[in-house]
C-alpha positions in Angstrom: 111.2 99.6 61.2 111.1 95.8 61.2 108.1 94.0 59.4 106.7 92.8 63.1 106.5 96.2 64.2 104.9 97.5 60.8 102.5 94.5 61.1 101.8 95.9 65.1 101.1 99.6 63.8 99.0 98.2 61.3 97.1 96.1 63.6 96.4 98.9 66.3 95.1 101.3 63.4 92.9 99.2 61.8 91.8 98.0 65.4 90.6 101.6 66.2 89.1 101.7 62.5 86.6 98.7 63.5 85.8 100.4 66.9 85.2 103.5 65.1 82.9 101.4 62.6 81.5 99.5 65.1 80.3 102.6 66.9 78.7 104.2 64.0 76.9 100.6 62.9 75.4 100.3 66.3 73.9 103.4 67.0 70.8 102.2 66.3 70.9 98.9 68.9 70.4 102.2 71.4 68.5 105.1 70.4 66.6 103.7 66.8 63.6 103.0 68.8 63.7 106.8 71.0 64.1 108.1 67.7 61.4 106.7 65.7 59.0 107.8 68.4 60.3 111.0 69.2 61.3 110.7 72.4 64.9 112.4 71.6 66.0 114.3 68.5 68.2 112.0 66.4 71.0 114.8 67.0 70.3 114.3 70.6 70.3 110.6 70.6 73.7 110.1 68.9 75.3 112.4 71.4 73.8 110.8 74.4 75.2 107.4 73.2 78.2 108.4 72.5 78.7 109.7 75.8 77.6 107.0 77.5 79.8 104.2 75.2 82.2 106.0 76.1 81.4 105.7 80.0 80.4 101.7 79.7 83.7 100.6 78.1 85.7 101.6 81.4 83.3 99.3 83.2 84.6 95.7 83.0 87.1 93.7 80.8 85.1 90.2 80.9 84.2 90.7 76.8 87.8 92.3 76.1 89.4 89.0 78.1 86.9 86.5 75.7 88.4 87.9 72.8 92.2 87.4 73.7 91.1 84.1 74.7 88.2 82.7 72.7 89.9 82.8 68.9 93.4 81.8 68.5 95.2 78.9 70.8 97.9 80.7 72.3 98.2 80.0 75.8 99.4 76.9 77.4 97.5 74.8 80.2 98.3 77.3 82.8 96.5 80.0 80.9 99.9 81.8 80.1 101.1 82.5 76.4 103.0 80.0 74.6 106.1 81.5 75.1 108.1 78.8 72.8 105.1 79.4 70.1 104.9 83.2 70.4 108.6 83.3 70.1 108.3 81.5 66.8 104.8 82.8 65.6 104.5 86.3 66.5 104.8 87.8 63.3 102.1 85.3 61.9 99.6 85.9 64.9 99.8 89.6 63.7 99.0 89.0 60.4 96.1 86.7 61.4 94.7 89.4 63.8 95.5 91.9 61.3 93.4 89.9 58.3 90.7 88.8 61.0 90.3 93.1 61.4 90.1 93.5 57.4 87.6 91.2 57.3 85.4 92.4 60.5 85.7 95.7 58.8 84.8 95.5 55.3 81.7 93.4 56.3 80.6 96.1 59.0 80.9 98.4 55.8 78.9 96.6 53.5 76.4 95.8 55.8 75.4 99.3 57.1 75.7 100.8 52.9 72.8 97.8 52.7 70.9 99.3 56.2 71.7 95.3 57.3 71.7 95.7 61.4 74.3 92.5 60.8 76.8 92.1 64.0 80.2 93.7 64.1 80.8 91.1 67.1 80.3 88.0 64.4 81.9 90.1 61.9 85.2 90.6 63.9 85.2 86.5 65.2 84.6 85.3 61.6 87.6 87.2 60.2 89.9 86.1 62.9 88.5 82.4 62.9 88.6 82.8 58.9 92.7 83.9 58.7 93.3 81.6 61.8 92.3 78.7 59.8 94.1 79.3 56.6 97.0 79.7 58.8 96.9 77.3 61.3 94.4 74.6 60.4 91.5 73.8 62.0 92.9 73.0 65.1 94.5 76.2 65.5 91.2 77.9 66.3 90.0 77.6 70.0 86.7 76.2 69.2 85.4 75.1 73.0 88.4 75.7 75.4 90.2 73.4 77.3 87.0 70.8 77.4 86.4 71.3 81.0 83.5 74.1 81.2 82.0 75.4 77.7 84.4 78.1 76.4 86.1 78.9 73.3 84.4 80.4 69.9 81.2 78.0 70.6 80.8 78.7 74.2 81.3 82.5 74.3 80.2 83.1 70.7 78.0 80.8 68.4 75.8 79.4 71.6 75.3 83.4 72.7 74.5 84.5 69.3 71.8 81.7 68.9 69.9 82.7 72.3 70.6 85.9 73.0 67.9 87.2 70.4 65.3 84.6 71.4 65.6 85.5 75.4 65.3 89.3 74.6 62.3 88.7 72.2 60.6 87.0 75.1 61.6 89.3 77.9 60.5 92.2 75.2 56.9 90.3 74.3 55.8 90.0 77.9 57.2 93.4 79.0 54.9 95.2 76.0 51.9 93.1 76.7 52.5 94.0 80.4 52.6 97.4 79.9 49.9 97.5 77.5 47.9 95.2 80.2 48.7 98.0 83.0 47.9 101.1 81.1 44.3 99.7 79.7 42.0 103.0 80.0 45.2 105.4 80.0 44.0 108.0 77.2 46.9 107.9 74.3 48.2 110.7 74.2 49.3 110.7 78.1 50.7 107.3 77.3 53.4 108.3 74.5 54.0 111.1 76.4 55.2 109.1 79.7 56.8 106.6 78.0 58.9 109.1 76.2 60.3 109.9 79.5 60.8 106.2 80.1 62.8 105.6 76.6 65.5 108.1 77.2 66.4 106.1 80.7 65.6 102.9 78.7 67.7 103.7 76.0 70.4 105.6 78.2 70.8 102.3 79.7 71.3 100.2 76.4 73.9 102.5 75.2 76.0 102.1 78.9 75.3 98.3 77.9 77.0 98.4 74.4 80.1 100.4 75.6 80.4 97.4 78.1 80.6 94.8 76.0 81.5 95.8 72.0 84.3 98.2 72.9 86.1 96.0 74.7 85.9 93.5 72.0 88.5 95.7 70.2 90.5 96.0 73.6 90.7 92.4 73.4 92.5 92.6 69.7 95.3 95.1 70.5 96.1 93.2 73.2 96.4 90.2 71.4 98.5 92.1 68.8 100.4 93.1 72.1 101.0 89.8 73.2 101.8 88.7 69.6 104.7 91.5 69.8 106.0 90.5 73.0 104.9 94.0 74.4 102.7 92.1 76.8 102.1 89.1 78.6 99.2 88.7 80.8 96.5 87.3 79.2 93.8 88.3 82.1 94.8 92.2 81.9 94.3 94.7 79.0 96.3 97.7 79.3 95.3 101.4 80.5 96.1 102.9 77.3 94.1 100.3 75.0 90.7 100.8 77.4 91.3 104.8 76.8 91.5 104.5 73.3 88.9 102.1 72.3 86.6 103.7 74.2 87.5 107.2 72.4 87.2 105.7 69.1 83.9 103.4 69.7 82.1 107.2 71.0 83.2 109.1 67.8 81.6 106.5 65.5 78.4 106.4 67.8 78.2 110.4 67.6 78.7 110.5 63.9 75.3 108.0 63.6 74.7 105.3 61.5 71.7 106.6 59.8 71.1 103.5 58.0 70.7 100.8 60.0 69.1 103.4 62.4 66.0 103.9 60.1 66.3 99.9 59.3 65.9 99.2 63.0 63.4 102.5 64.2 61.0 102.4 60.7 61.1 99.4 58.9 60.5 96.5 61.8 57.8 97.7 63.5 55.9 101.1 63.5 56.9 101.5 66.5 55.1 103.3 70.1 57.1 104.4 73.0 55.0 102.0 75.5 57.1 99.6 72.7 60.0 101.1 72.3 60.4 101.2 76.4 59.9 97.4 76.7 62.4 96.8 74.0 65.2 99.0 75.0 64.9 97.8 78.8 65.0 94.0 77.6 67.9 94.9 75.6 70.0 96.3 78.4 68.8 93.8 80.8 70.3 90.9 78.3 73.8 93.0 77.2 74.5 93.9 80.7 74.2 89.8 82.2 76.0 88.6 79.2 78.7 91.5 79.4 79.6 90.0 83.2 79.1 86.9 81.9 82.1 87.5 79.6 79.7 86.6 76.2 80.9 88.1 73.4 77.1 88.5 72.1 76.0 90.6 69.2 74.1 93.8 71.0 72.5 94.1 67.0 70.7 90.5 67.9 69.4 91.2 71.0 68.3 94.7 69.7 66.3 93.1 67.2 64.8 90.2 68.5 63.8 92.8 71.5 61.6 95.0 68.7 60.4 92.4 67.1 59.1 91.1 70.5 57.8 94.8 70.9 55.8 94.0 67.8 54.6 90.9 68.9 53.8 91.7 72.5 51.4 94.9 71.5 47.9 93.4 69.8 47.4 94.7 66.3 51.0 96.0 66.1 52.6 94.8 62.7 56.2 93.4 62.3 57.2 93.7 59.1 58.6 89.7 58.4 60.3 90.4 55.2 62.3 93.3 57.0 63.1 90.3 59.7 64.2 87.8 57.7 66.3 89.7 55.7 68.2 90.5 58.6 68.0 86.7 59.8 69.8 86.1 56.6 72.6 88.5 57.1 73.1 87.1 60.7 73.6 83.8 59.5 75.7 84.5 56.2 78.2 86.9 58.8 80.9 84.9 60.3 81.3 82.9 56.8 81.8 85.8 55.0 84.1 87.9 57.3 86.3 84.7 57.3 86.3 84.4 53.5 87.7 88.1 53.8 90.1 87.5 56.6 91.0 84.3 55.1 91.6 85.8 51.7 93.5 88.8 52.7 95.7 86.2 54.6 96.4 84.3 51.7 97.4 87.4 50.0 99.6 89.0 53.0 101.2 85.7 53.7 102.3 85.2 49.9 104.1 88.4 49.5 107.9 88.7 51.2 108.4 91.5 54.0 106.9 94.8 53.8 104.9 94.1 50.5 102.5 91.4 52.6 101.4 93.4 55.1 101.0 96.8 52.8 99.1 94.9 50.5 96.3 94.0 52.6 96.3 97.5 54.3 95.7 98.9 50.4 92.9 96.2 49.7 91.1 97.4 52.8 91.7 101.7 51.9 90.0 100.0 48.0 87.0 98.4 49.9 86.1 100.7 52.5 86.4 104.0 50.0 84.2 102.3 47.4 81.7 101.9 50.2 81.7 105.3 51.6 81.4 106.6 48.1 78.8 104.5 46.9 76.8 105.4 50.1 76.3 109.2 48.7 74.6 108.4 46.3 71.8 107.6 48.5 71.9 109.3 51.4 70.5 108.6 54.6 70.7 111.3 57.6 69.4 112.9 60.3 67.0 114.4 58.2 65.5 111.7 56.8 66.0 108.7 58.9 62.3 108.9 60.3 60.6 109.4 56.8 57.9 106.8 56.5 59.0 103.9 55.3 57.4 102.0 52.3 60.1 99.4 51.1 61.5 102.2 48.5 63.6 104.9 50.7 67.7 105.2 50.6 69.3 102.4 52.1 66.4 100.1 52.2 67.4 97.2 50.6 70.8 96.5 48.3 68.3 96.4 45.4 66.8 100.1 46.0 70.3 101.2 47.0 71.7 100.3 43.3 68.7 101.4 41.4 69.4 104.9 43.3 72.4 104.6 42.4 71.8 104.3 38.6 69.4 107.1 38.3 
């Protein structure tokens, strides 16, 4: 087996690994809010969502195209791969996928052992934008296109990721107070009861959403990797086989729940209601499905958030929990850096080592990283069982401070 070929293997496994994570750390985007309120068992809820990721990711390739696209400057003015560069570079556009992954994935990790509803989407651009630019320079990352319409990481990324959340808070804020506004009178207990109803189409719809736009983000990689291989060509196509099994892979990690960032998300930003948890879920799958045919490559964990907190916001008296909020702010923002320190770390190590030894040793440093997570997350477990206890500041998986004084005891 040459090295190039190891390096594809590698690429396509640990591609599936991030859809798997990816699934599993975005549960809660969905079905968080249906579960907090009771509107579906959390049992239920996963299984409904994976289902329906599963569904969404055959239903466009816009996202999966952005990613090919957006990162690394491989195509020439025509839109077609550098055929003189990819004949030359292949092997080092695998290993800067291949690092981008590592980074995307031990980031993801980290972030739902912490209950952080950070984005996988940021967290897979910064690690390929990270070992991009330790291997190419700074002008080796498509930052805005060819110039002529706004494009490239800023365009279909960074200018996404700083809106999206803003535009479904506000759509979220006047949808509650609307609701609240129409129902005046409506005795409360036939209110959560309808709106129950009304979450599991809501939230139905949100999970369709998120199967259209984050699995194709790892369609978007292996064809890359393809590309990078010389096992395909066309960047405006993804292939049969990579929409079948990124779309398998993203519904396994949705089913298995990410119980963590699902309690983060249903319990500790707002006490949620179901008139609330309607208004956010339908802002949230009106804003993932434009963007999706809009070819953004938005974070679906933004516009989850900024559409409960609008919840909270929209409903008088309701409380939103700030410190909860900006905590998550903060992991937003400290994302793409830190998935590019990975990616660009694990490149420096890959790229330093001759032949097989390169590539082997960044696949061990990832197996190191993402077993120390899994097993440090037993310690404190968080499950089905316990992801609606009421939250105080103190449970499993609450904060990185609780999680290691847990952890201690």
């Amino acid at each position: 087996m040459s090295v190039s070929l190891l390096l594809l293997v590698l690429v396509v496994a640990t591609a599936i690994a991030f859809d798997f994570t990816n699934g599993f750390h975005d549960t809660g985007n969905a079905m968080a809010t249906s579960i907090a309120t009771g509107a579906l068992k959390p049992k239920t809820a996963v299984t409904l969502s994976a289902v329906l990721n599963l569904i969404g990711a055959f239903l466009s390739v816009e996202v999966a195209l952005t990613v090919t696209n957006a990162v690394v400057k491989i195509q020439d003015k025509s839109g077609a791969p550098k055929a003189e560069y990819l004949a030359d570079h292949g092997h080092l556009l695998l290993m800067i996928v291949f690092c981008g992954l590592v980074g995307g994935i031990v980031w993801n990790l980290l972030t739902w052992l912490l209950g952080l509803p950070s984005s996988s989407s940021h967290a897979l651009f910064g690690g390929l934008v990270g070992s991009t630019l330790v291997a190419l320079g700074i002008n080796g990352v498509n930052w805005a296109g060819d110039g002529t319409k706004l494009d490239g990481v800023l365009g279909k990324v960074i200018l996404p990721a700083l809106g999206s959340p803003v535009v479904a808070a506000i759509v979220s804020t006047i949808g509650t107070w609307l609701i609240f506004r129409i129902t005046e009178g409506v005795a409360e207990r036939y209110k959560e009861a309808g709106f129950r109803w009304g979450q599991i189409g809501t939230a139905s719809l949100v999970s369709l959403a998120h199967g259209t736009n984050d699995a194709q983000k790892t369609m978007g990689v292996i064809t890359l990797a393809l590309i990078a291989y010389g096992a395909h060509s066309d960047t405006t196509t993804i292939p049969w086989w990579v929409k079948v099994v990124c779309a398998a892979a993203i519904a396994l990690g949705t089913y298995l729940g990410g119980w963590r960032i699902i309690r983060t998300l249903g319990k500790g930003l707002v006490e949620i209601s179901s008139p609330q948890g309607m208004a956010a879920e339908a802002a949230s799958a009106a804003v993932i499905l434009s963007s999706s045919h809009l070819g953004f490559a938005l974070s679906t964990t933004h516009v989850a958030t900024g559409s409960i907190m609008g919840s909270g916001i929209g409903k008088t008296g309701a409380e939103v929990r700030w410190g909860v909020a900006l905590r998550m702010v903060a992991a937003w923002l400290i994302t793409l850096p830190c998935a590019g320190a990975v990616g660009a770390v694990t490149y420096l190590i890959g790229s330093s080592l001759p032949g097989y030894l390169g590539a082997l040793a960044v696949f061990a440093i990832l197996l190191g990283l993402s077993s120390y997570f899994l097993w440090h997350s037993r310690k404190a477990p968080v499950s089905a069982d316990n992801v609606n206890d009421d939250w105080d500041g103190g449970e499993p998986g609450s904060s990185a401070v609780d999680d290691l004084a847990l952890a201690k005891n």
